[in-house]
N, C-alpha and C positions, 0 to 999 in steps of 0.2 A: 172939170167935173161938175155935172148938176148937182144940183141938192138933194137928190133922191139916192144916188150913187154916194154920198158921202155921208147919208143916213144909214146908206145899206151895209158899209165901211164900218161904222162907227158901232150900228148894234151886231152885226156879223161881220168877224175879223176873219181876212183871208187865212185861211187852216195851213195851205201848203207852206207858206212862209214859213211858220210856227215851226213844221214839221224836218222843213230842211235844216231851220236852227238847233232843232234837238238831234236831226241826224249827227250836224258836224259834231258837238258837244259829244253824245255817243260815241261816236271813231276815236277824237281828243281821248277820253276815259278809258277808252277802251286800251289805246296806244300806250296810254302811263299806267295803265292797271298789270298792263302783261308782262311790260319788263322795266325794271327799276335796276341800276345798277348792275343791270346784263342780269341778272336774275327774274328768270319768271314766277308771276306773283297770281296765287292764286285764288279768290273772292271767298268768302262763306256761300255767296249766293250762285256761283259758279259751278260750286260740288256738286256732284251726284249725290241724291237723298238716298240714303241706305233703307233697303225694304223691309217692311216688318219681319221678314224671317230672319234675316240677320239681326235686329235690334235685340233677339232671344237673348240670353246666357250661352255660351256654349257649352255644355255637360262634358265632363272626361271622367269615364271610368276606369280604378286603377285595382286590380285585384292583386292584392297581397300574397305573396309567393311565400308558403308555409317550407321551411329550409326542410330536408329529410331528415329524420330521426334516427340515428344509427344504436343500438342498444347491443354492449358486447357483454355477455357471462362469465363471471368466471368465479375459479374454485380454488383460489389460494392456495396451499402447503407451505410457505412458509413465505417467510418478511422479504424475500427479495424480488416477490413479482411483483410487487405494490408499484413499480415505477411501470407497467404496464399499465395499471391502471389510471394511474396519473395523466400519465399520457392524454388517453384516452378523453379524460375529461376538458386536459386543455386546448382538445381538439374539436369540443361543443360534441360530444358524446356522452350518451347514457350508461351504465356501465349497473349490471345487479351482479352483487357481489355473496355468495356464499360460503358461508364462514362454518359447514359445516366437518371441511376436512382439517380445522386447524386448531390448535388445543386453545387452554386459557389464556396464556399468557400473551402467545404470539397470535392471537387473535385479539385482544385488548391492544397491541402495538399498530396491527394492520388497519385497523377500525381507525383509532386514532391519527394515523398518518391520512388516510384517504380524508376523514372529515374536514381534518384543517387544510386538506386539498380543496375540496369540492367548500369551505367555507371561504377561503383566498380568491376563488375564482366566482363568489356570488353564488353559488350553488343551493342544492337541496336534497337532502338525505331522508330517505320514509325505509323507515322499517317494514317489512314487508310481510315476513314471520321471525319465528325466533332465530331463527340462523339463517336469513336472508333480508339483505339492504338496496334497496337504490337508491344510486347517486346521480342526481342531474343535474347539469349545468343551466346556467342562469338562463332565463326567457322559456323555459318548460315549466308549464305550469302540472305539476300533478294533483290529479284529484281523486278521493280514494273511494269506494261503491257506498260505503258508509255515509261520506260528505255528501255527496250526489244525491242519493235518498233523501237527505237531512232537507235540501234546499227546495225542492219539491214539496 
């Protein structure tokens, strides 16, 4: 080699060399990156970059299904339909009750059995008029035209 060639050597290194050395290096890496222990192994920089419309939140709407409200009437005559009523309420039913066919005494007993019904079961009793009561079970909220007004 002349001296001109091993100037030209010295300030420009042959590139292909370089480039075969980074190939084998490359394939080497590449060979131990893929499988390790019979498991295939797979890089941060190998993933697919996820697109901005995926990076979102994804939103789920869940709309609350209001259970049906079954409201049964009834009109007493004496102390032994109260277990229909009962019933009724431990079956997440409303139930207005009218106390107008029944006298003092046994209408002071029916009342009182129904409330500590509809109190055991978490309930709620609204006078309605004077001789009519609802009684509903827990999770109904009653609001009366009066309260309503009021908040307004």
């Amino acid at each position: 080699m002349n001296m001109l060639e091993k100037l030209k050597n010295l300030l420009m290194p042959e590139i292909i060399e370089e480039e075969e050395i980074e190939e084998q290096e490359d394939v080497a890496m590449e060979e131990t990156r893929q499988v390790v222990n019979g498991t295939p192994l797979v890089s941060p920089f190998d993933r697919p970059k996820p697109a901005m419309a995926s990076a979102r939140p994804q939103l789920s709407v869940r709309a609350n299904q209001v259970e049906e409200l079954a409201v049964d009437i009834y009109v007493p005559t004496a102390f032994a339909q109260v277990a229909g009523i009962a019933d009724d309420l431990i079956a997440k039913k409303a139930a207005i009750v009218n106390y107008e066919r029944v006298e003092g005494n046994e209408q002071r007993r029916i009342c009182d059995f129904i409330n500590g019904v509809c109190y055991i079961l978490d309930g709620e009793a609204r006078r309605i008029s004077d001789g009519m009561v609802l009684y509903v079970p827990t999770g109904v909220n009653v609001v009366s035209a009066r309260t309503a007004a009021a908040k307004k």
